[in-house]
Rosetta silent file (secondary structure, phi, psi, omega in degrees, C-alpha in Angstrom):
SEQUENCE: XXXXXXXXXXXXXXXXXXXXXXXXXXXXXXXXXXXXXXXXXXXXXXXXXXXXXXXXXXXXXXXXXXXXXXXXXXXXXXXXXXXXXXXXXXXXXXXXXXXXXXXXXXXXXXXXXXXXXXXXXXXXXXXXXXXXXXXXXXXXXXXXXXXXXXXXXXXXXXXXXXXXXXXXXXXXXXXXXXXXXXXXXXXXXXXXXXXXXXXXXXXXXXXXXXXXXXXXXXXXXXXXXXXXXXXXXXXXXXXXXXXXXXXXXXXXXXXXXXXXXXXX
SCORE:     score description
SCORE:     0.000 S_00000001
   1 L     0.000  120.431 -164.885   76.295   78.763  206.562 S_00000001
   2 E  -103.257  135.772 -168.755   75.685   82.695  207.174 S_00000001
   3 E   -81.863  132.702 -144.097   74.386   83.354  210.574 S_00000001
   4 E  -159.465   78.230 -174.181   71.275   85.202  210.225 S_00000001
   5 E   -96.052  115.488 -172.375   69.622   86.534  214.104 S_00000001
   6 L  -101.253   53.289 -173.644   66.249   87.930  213.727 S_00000001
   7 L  -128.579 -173.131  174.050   66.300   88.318  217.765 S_00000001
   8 L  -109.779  -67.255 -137.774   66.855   91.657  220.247 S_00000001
   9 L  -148.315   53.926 -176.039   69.313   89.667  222.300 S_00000001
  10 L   -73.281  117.959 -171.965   71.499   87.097  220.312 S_00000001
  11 L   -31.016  -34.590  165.320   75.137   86.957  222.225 S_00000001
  12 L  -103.335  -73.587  171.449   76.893   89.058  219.101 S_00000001
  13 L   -95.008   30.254 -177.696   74.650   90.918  217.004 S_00000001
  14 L   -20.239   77.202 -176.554   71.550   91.161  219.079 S_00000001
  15 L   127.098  -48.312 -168.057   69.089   93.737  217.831 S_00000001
  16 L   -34.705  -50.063 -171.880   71.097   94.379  214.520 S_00000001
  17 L  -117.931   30.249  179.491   68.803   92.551  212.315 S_00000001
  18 L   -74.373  -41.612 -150.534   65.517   92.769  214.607 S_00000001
  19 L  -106.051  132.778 -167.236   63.840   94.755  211.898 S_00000001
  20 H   -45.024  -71.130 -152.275   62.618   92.980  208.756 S_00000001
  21 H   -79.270  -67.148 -132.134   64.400   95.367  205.598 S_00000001
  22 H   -92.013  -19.483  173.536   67.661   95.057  207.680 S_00000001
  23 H   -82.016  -72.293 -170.431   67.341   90.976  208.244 S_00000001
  24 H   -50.769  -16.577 -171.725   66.557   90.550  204.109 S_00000001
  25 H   -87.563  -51.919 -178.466   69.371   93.207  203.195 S_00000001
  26 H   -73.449  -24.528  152.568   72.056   91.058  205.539 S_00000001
  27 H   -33.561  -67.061 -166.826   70.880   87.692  203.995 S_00000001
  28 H   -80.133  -23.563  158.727   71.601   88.694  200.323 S_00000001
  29 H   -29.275  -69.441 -154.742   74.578   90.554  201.939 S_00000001
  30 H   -63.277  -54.040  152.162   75.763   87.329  203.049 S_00000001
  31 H   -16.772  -69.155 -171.276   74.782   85.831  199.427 S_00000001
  32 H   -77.593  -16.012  173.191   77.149   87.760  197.491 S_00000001
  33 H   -66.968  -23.899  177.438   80.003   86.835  200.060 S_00000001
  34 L   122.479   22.584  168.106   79.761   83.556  199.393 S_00000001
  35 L   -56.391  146.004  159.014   77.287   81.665  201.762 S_00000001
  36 L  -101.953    0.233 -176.285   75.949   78.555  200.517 S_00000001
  37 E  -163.216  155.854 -165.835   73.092   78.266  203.075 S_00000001
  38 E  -121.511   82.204  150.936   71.685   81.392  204.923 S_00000001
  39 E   -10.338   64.231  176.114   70.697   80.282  208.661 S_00000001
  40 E   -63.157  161.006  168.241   67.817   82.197  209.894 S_00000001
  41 E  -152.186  171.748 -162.818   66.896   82.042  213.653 S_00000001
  42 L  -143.192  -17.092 -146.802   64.023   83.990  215.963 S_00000001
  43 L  -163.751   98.212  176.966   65.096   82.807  219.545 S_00000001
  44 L   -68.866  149.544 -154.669   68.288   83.423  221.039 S_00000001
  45 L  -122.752    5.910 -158.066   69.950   80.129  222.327 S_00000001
  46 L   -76.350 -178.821 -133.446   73.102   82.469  223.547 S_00000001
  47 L  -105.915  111.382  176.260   74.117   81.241  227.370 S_00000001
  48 L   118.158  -19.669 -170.809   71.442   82.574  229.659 S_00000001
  49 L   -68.997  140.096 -173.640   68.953   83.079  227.193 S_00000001
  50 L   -87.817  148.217  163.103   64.936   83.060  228.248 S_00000001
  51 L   -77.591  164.578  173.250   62.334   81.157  225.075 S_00000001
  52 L  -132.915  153.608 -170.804   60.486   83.280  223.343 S_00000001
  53 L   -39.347  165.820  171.826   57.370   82.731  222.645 S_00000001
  54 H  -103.867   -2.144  159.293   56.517   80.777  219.457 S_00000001
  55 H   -76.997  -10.535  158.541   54.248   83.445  217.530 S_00000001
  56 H   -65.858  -41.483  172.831   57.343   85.899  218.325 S_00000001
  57 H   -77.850  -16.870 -179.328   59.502   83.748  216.869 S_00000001
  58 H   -60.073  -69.558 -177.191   56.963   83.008  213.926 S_00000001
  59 H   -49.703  -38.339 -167.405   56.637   86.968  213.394 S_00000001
  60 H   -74.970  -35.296 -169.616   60.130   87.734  213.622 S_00000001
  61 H  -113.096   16.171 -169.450   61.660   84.790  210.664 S_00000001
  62 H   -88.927  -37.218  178.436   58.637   84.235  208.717 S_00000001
  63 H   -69.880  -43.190  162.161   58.974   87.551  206.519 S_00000001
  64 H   -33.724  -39.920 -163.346   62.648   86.887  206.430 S_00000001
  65 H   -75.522  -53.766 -163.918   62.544   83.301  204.918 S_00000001
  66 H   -53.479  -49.240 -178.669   59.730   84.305  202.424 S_00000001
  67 H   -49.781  -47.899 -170.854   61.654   87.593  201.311 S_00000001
  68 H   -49.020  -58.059 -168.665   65.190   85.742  201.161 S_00000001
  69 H   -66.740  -39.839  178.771   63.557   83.083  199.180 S_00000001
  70 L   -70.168    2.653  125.649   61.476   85.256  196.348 S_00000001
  71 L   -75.782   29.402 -178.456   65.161   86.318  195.646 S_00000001
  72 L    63.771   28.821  169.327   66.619   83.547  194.730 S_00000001
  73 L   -47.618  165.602  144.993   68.816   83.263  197.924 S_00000001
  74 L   -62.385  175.403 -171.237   70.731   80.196  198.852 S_00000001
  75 E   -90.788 -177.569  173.089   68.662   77.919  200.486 S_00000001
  76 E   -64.001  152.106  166.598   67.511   78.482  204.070 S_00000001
  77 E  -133.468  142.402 -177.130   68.037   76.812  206.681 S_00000001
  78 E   -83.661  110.092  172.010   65.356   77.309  209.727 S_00000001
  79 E  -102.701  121.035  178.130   66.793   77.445  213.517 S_00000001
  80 L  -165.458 -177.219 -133.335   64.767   76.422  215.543 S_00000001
  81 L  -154.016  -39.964 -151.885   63.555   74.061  218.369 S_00000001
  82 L   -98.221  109.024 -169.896   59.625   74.276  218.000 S_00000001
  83 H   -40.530  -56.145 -178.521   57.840   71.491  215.256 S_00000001
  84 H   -43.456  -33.535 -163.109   55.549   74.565  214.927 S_00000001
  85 H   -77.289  -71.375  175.049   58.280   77.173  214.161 S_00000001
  86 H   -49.099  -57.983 -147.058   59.704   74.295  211.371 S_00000001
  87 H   -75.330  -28.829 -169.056   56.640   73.191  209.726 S_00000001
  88 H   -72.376  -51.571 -163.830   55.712   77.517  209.151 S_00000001
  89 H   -92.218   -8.690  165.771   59.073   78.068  207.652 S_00000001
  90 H   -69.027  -48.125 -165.183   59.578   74.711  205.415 S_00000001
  91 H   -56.263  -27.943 -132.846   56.041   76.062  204.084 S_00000001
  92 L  -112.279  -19.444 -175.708   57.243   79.638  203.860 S_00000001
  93 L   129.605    4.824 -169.231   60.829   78.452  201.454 S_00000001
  94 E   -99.767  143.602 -163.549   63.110   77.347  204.202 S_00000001
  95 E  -122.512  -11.618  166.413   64.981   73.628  203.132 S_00000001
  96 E  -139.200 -164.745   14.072   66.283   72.372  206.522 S_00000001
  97 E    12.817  111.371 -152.827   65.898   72.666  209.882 S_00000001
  98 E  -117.619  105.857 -178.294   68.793   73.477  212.503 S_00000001
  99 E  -106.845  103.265  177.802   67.747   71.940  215.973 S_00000001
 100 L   -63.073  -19.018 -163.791   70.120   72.641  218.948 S_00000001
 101 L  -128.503   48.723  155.376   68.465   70.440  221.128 S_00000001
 102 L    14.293   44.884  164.267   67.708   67.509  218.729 S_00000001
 103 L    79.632   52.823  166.797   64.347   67.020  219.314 S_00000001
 104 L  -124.050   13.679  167.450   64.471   67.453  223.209 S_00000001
 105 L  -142.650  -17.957  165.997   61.898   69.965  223.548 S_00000001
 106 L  -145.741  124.583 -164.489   59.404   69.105  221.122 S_00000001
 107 L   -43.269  -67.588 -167.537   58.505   65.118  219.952 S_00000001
 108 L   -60.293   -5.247 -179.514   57.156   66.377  216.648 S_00000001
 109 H   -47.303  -36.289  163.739   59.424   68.110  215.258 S_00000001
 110 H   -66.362  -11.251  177.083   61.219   65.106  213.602 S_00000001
 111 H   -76.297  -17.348 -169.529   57.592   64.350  212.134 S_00000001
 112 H   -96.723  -59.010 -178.753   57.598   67.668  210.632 S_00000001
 113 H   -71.732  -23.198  179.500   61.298   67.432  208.808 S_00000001
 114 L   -77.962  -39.941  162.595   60.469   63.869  207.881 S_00000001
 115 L   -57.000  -17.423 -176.440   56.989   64.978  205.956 S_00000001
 116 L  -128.573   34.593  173.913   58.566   67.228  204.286 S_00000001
 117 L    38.104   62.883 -141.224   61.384   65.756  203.475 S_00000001
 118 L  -129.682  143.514  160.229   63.385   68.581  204.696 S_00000001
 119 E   -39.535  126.316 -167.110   67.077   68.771  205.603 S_00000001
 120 E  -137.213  111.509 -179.187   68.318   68.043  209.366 S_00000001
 121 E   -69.271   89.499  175.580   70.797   69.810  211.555 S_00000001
 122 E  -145.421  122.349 -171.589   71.134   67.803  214.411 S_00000001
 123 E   -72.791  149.925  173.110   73.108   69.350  217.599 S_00000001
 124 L  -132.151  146.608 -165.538   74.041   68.340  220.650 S_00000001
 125 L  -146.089  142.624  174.001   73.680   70.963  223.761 S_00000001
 126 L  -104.357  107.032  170.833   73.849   69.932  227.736 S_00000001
 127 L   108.251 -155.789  166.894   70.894   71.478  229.604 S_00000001
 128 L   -98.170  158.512  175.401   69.252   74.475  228.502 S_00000001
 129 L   -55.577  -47.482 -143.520   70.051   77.650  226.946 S_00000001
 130 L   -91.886  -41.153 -178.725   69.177   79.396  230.234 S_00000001
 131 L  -129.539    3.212  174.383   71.352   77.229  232.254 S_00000001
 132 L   -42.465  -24.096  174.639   73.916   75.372  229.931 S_00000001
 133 L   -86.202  -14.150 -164.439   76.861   77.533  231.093 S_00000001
 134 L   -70.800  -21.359  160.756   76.488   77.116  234.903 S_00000001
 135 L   172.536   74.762  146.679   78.606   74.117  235.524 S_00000001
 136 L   -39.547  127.713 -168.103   79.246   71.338  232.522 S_00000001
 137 L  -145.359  138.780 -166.177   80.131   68.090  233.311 S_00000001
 138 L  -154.144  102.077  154.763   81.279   65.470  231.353 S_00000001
 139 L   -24.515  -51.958 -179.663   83.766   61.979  231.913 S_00000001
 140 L  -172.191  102.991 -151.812   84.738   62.102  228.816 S_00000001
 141 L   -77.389   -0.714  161.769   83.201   64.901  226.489 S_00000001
 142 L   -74.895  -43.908 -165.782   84.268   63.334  222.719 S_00000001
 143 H   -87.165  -19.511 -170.908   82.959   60.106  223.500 S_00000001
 144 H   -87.849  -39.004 -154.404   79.610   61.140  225.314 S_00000001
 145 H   -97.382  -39.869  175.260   78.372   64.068  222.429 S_00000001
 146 H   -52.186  -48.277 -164.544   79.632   61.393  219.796 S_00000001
 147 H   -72.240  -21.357  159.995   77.785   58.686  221.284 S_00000001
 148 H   -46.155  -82.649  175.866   74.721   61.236  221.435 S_00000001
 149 H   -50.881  -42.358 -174.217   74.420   62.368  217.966 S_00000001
 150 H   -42.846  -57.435  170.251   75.419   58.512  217.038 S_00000001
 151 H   -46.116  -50.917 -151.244   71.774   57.517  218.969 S_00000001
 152 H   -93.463    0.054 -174.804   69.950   60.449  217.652 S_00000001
 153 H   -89.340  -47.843 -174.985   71.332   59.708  214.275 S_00000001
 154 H   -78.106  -79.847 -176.715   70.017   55.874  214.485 S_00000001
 155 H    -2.056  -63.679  171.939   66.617   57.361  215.841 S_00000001
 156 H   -69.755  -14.055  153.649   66.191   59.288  212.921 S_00000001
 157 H   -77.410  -26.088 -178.065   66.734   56.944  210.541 S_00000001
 158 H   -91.718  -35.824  164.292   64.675   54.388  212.056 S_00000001
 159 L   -87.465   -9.553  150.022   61.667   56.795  211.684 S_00000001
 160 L   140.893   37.720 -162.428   62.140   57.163  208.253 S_00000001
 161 L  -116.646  140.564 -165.934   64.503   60.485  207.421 S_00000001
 162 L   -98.444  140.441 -176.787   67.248   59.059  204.811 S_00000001
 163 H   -65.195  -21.339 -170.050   70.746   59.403  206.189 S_00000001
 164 H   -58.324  -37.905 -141.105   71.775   62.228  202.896 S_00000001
 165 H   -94.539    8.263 -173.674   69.264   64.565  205.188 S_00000001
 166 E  -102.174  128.144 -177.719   70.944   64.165  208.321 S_00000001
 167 E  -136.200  150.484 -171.100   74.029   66.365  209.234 S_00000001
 168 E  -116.067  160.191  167.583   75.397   66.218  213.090 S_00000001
 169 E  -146.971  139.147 -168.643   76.888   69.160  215.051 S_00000001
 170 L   -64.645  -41.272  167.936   79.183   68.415  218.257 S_00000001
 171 L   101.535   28.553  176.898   77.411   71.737  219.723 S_00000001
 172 L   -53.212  105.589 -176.128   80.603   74.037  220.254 S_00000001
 173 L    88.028   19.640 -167.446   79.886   76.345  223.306 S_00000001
 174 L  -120.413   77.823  171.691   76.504   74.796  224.058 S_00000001
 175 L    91.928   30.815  155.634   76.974   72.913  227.866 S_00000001
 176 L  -109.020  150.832  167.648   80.843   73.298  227.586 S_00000001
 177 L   -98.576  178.438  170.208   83.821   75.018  229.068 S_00000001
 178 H   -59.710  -30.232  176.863   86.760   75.966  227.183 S_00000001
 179 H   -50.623  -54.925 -144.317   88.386   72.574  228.373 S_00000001
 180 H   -69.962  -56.410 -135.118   85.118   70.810  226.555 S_00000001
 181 H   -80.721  -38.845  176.201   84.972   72.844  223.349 S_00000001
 182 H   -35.324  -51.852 -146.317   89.273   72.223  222.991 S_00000001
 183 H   -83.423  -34.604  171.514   88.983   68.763  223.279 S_00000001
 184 H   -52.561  -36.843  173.252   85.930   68.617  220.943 S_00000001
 185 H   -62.728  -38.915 -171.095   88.203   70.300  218.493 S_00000001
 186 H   -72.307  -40.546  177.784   91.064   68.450  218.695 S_00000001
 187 L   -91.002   57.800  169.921   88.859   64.828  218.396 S_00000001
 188 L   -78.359  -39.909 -131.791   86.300   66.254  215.207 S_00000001
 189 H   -67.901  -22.876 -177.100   87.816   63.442  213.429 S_00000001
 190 H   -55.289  -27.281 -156.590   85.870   61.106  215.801 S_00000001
 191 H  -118.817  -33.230  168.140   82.436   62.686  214.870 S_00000001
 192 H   -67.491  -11.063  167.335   83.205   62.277  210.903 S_00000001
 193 L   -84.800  -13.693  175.492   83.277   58.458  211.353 S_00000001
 194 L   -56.080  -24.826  163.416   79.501   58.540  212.171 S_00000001
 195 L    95.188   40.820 -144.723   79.245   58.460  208.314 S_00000001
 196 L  -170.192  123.613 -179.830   77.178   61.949  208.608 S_00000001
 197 E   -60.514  136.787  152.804   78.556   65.709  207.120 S_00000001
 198 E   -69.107  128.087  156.999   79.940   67.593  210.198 S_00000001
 199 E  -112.311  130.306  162.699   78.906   71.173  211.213 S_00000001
 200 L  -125.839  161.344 -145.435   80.393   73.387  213.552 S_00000001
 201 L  -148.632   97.220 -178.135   79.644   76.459  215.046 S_00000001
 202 L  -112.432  -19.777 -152.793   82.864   78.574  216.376 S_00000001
 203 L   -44.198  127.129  161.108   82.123   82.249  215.035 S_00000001
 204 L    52.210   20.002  179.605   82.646   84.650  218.018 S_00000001
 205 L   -89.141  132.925 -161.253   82.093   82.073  220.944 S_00000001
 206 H   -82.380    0.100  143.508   83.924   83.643  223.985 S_00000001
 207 H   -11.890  -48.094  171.871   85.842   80.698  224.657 S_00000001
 208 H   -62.881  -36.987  178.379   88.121   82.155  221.662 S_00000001
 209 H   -84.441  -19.455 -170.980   88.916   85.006  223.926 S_00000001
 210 H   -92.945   18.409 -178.214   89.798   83.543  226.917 S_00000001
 211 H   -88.670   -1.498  164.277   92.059   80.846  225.294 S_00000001
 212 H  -109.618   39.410  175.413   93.974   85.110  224.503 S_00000001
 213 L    99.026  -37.774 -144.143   93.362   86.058  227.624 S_00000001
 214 L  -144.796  125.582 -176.383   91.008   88.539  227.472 S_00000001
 215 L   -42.667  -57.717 -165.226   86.944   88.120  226.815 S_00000001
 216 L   -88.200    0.461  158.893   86.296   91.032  225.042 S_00000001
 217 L   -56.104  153.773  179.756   88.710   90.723  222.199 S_00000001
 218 L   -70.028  139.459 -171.082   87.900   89.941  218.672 S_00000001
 219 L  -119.255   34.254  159.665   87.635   86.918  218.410 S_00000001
 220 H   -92.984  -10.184  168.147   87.642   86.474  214.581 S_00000001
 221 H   -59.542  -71.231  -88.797   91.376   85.795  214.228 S_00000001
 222 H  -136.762  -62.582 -150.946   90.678   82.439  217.069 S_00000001
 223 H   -98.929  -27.598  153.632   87.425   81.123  214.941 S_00000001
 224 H   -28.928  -64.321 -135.179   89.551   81.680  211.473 S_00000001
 225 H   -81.670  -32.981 -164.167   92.731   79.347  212.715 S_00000001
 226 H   -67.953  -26.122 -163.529   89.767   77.030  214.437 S_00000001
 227 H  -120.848  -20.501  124.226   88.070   76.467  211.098 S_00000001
 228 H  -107.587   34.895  125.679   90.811   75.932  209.400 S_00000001
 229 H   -33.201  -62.518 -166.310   91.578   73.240  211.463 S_00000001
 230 H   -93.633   24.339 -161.305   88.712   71.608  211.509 S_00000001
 231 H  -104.158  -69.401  170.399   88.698   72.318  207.570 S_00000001
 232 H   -91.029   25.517  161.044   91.321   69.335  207.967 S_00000001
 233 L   -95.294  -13.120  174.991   89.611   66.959  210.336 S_00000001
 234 L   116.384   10.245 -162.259   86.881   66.684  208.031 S_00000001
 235 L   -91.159  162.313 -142.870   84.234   69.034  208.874 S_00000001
 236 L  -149.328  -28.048  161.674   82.831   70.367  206.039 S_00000001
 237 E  -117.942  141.405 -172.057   79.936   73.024  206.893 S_00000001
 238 L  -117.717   80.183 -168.720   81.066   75.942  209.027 S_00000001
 239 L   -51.695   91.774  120.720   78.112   78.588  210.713 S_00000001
 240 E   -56.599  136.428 -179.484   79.253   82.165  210.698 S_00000001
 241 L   -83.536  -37.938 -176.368   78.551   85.485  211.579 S_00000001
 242 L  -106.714   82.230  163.221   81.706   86.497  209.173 S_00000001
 243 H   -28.554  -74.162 -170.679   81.122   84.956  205.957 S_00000001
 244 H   -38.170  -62.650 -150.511   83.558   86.922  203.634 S_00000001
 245 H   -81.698  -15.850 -160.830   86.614   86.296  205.849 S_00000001
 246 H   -65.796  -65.377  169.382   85.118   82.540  206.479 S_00000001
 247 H   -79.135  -11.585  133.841   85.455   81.632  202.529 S_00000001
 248 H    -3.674  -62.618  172.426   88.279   83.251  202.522 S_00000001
 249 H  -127.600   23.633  164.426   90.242   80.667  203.966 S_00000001
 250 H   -95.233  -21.061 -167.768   87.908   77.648  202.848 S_00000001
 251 H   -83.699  -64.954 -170.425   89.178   78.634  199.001 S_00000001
 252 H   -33.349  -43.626  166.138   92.488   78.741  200.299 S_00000001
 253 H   -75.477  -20.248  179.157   92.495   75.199  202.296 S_00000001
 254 H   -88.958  -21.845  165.703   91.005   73.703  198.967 S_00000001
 255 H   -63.625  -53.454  151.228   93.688   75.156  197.197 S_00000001
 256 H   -14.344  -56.002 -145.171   96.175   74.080  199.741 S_00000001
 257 H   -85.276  -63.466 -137.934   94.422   70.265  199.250 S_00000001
 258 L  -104.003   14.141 -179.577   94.457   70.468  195.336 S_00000001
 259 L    65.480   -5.667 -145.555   97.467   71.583  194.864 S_00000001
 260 L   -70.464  131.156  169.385   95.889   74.568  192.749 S_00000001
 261 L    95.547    6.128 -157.818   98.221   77.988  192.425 S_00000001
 262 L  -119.810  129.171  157.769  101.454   75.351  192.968 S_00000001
 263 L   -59.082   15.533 -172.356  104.620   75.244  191.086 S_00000001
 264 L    78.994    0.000    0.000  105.365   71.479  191.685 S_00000001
């Protein structure tokens, strides 16, 4: 899943892809690298982050989806929070919906992915974007975001969304420390018993630099080794900013798995 920010002030590329020709150019970019689903988003969720309005975010991913889509992209997937936000871009060519807050900020949204029988992303985050970093707290942070998604999983099913459309995400760097998202890593296999594809979301989260010390390093080396890892815990979709280097070492772990390229 290629990471796609149609914002000014998304935690990595902010501003890069604010302008319309330069969001539809990095989509189909991401297309020939080998995404299988293109992520769009309007509203940065990065740690600190204010909402934006929802005709800002409407203006900013609605030309995006529509362009993406008259070109035969993979499909879309919509990020977003706001029922309003969803229901514009399932209309507009977009095939899921990617909720960080699982239907904590607006009741209809599941009403919106269930009419339209639309794919569902659904994350777990502590707090708010605005204040999710300030001090996380958890007993015991595998069994609490499992037992989350487990509820919001039965929810959803109980209003009438078929378990294939439901995919969970543990919510890596979203109301965690580095303590949280380690331990989250090390226990995915815990979140694949829910009976529900995993997603996770590592790319560039600065967690990767301080487990090397140092903030500002790249930190694509850290979310490589991370994903494949979790490549063999069971998780199965991965959200990236670096596609290329991403599938890279998913053909490589399936090769690994299959034996493929092996002399016996």
């Amino acid at each position: 899943m290629g990471i796609l920010n149609v914002t000014p002030d998304s935690f990595s590329d902010g501003g890069r892809y604010l302008e319309t020709d330069k969001a539809i150019e990095r989509g189909l970019q991401m297309a020939r690298e080998g995404a299988d689903l293109i992520d769009v988003g309007g509203e940065s969720t990065r740690p600190g982050a204010n909402a934006v309005p929802v005709n800002e975010e409407l203006r900013r991913v609605l030309p995006v989806i529509r362009a993406l889509r008259a070109e035969n992209s993979p499909p879309v997937s919509i990020d977003t929070r706001h029922a309003e936000v969803a229901q514009a871009a399932l209309e507009a060519g977009a095939l899921i919906v990617n909720d960080i807050q699982s239907n904590r900020t607006d009741p209809r949204l599941w009403h919106v992915v269930r009419d339209h029988r639309a794919g569902y992303v659904c994350m777990h985050m502590q707090g708010e974007p605005s204040t999710m970093q300030r001090a996380p707290r958890y007993e015991d942070v595998t069994a609490e975001v499992v037992g989350f998604l487990g509820e919001r999983v039965a929810r959803l099913e109980a209003l009438g969304i078929e378990p294939d459309r439901i995919v969970i995400d543990p919510g890596i760097g979203f109301g965690k420390t580095r303590d949280h998202n380690l331990a989250l890593l090390r226990r995915l296999g815990d979140f694949t018993r829910l009976g529900r594809p995993v997603l996770i979301g590592i790319s560039r989260k600065t967690f990767l630099g301080q487990l090397a010390g140092d903030t500002s390093v790249d930190r694509l080396s850290g979310g490589l080794a991370c994903t494949a890892w979790a490549v063999t815990q069971g998780v199965r979709i991965f959200r990236t900013h670096d596609v290329e280097p991403t599938v890279r070492v998913l053909e490589v772990m399936a090769a690994l798995h299959s034996g493929v390229g092996g002399h016996g």
